[in-house]
N, C-alpha and C positions, 0 to 999 in steps of 0.2 A: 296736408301734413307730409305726405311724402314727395312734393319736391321742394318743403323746408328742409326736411333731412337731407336729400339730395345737396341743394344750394349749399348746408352749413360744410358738408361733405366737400364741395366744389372750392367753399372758401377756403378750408383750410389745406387742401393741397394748393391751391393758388398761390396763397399766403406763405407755403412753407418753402415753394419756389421762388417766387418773387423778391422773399427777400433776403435768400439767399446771392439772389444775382444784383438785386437793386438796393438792399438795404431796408430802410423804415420805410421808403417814400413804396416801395415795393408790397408792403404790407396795407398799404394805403391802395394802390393800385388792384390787387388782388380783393380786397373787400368791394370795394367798385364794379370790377368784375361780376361777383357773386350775386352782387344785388342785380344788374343788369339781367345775369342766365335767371335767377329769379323769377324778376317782372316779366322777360322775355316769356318764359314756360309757362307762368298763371297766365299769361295773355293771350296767347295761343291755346290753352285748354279753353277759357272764358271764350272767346270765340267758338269754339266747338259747341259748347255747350248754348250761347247763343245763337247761333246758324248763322256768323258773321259778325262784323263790327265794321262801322266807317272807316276802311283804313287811308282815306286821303285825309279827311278830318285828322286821324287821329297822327298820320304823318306830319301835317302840318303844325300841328301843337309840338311834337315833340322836336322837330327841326326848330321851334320858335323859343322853345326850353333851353335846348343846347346851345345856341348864338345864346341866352340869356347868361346863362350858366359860364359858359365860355367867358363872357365881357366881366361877370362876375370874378371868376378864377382871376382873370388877368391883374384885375382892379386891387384885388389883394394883394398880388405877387408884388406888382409894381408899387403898389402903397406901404408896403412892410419895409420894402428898399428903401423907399423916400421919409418914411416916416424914423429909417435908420440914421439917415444921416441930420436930421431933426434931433432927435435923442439919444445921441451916442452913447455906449458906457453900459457895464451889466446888471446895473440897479434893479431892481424887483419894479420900481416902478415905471422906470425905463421901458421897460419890457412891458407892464402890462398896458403902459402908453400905448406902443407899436402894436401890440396883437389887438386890443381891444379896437384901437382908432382902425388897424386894416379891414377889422368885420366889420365897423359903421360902415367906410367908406365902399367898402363890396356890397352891402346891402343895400345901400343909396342906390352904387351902378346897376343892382339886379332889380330894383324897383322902376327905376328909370327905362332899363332897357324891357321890363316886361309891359310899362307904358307905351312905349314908341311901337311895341311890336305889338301891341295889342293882345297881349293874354289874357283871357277873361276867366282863366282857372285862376288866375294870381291876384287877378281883383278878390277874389272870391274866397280867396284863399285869407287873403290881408284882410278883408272884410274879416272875418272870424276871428281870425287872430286878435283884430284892435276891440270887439264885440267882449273878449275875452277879459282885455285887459280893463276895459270902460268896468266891468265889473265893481 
């Protein structure tokens, strides 16, 4: 509980910085932040409290997240662009053309790329997920 209170603490000084200097995308960058100091600090106590953890293992998964996550980002960015000039115009469904079609196409790229890179937390992951939806 106290390094939630902490993190939400960290958020919102981040956040009140951020976008002042960056704007919205600054507000977006500063919650990222926060969940990061977060994970980082329960991870390091969770360590303490276990007498270790695998940290090649667990380096490797998360270097294998971020190239995912990465190709992910990209695929959006670059898909909103092209998906613009596809359906020009400020229609409502215009719009929800482009946004909806960039998360297919980012989800496709981060399925694909957690395939190739062999993540077996995202099989496991999607596993559940479609476990859910078969429901």
């Amino acid at each position: 509980m106290i390094v939630s209170v902490i993190s939400i603490a960290v958020n919102l000084a981040l956040n009140l910085v951020l976008v002042r200097v960056m704007g919205h995308e600054g507000l977006a960058l500063g919650t990222a932040l926060a969940a990061i100091f977060n994970a980082a600090t329960l991870l390091w106590l969770l360590r303490g409290k276990l007498g270790g953890l695998d940290g090649r293992e667990l380096a490797t998964v998360t270097l294998k997240v971020a190239i995912a996550s990465a190709i992910m980002g990209a695929t959006a960015y670059y898909a909103a662009g092209w998906l613009t000039t596809l359906t020009p115009g400020g229609g409502e469904i215009a719009k929800g053309v482009r946004v909806f079609g960039a998360i297919a196409l980012a989800l496709v790229a981060l399925a694909a790329s957690a395939k190739l890179l062999r993540i077996e937390e995202f099989d496991a992951a999607a596993a559940r997920v479609l476990k859910r939806i078969r429901r």
